[in-house]
N, C-alpha and C positions, 0 to 999 in steps of 0.2 A: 504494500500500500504506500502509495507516495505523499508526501507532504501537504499536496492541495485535498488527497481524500481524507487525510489525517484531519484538517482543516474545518471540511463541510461536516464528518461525523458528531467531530466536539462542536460543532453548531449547532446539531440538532441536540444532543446529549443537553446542552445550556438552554435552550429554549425548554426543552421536557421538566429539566430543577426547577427554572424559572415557573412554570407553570404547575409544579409541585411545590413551588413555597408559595404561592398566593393560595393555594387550596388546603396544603397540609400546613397543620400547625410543628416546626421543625426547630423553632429556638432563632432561627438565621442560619439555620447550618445546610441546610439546602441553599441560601443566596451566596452563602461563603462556596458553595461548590458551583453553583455557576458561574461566580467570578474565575472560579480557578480554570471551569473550561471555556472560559468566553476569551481570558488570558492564553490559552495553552492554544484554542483554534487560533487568534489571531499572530500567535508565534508560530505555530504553523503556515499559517498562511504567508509571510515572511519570508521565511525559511527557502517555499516555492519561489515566491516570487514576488517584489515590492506590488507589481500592479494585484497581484491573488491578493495579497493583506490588507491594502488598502480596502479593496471591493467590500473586501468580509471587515472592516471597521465601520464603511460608510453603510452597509447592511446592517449592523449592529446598533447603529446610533439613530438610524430609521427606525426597526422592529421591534427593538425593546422598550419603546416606550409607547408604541402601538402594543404589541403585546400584552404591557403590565394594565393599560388601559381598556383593556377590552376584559382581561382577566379580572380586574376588580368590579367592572360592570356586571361580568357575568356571574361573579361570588355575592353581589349585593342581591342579586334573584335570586336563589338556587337557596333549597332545605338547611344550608349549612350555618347559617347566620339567621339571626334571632331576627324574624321579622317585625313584631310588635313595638308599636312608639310607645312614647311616655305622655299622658295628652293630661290635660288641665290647665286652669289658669294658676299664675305665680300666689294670683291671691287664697287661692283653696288654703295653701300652706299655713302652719302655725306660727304665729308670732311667736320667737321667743322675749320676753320679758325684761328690761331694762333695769339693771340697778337700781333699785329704789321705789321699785313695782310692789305694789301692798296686796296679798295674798291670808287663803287661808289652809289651815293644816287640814286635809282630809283623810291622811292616815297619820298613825303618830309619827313621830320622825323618831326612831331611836338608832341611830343619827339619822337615816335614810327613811323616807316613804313619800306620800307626795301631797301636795300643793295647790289648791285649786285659786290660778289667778284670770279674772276674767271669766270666760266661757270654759276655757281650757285647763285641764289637769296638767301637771308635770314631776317629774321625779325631781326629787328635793333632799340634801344632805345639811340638816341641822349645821350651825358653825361651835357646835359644843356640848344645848343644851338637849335634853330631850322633850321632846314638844308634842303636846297631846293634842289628838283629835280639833279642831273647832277654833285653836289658838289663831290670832294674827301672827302674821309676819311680814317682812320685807323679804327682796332679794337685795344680796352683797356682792354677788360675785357667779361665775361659773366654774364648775373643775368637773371635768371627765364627765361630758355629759350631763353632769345635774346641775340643778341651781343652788346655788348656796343661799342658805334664809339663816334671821336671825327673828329672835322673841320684835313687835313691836313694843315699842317702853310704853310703860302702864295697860299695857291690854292684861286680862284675867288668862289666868290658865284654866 
């Protein structure tokens, strides 16, 4: 086999990876081997002869971005990928509560339970005390997901 079949083989060999890593999930390591035969065809091609290597470079810098483009078309249809959007308005979402937001205890806090401020519940980490059922609070703070609350001054426990 001489140099220019050498050439066209690892052409197609890079086009097949190329079109196995837009479908297969492979890490990069199928793009890391088509680089290596897209490199090795067009040293091949070379090899034969400047105008073969060239041909197969300006073929390369044509196809593969037709290729990658028609391949991610064709993966955005096809069973493999999660068709379903995300739909609602931004407003559906919950406010989260502002420092200084005045709530009240719906489960005790010993430190944790939660908070009803507004319409909305939330999980609530006491900043110390343990707070029963009914108490007011404020928010102080957030850490890891919760709201941090404190006793309001002179409410009843």
């Amino acid at each position: 086999m001489n140099d220019l079949n050498w050439a066209l083989a690892l052409q197609v060999v890079a086009f097949a990876l190329l079109f196995a890593e837009i479908f297969l999930p492979s890490g990069g390591i199928l793009a890391i081997a088509t680089v290596a035969a897209t490199a090795l065809s067009l040293w091949s091609g070379f090899q034969h002869s400047q105008f073969a290597g060239w041909c197969i470079l300006a073929a390369d810098l044509v196809a593969f971005p037709i290729c990658l483009k028609w391949g991610f078309a064709r993966l955005s249809r096809s069973g493999w990928v999660l068709q379903s959007k995300i739909s609602g308005s931004f407003e559906d979402a919950e406010e989260i509560p502002l420092d200084g937001s005045k709530g009240t205890v719906v489960s005790d806090l010993r430190p944790v339970g939660k908070v009803r401020i507004g319409k909305s519940e939330f999980d609530a980490r006491s900043t110390g005390d343990f707070l029963v059922c009914g108490r007011s609070v404020e928010v102080c703070g957030r850490q890891l997901g919760q709201l941090l609350v404190r006793p309001v001054r002179g409410s009843a426990q």
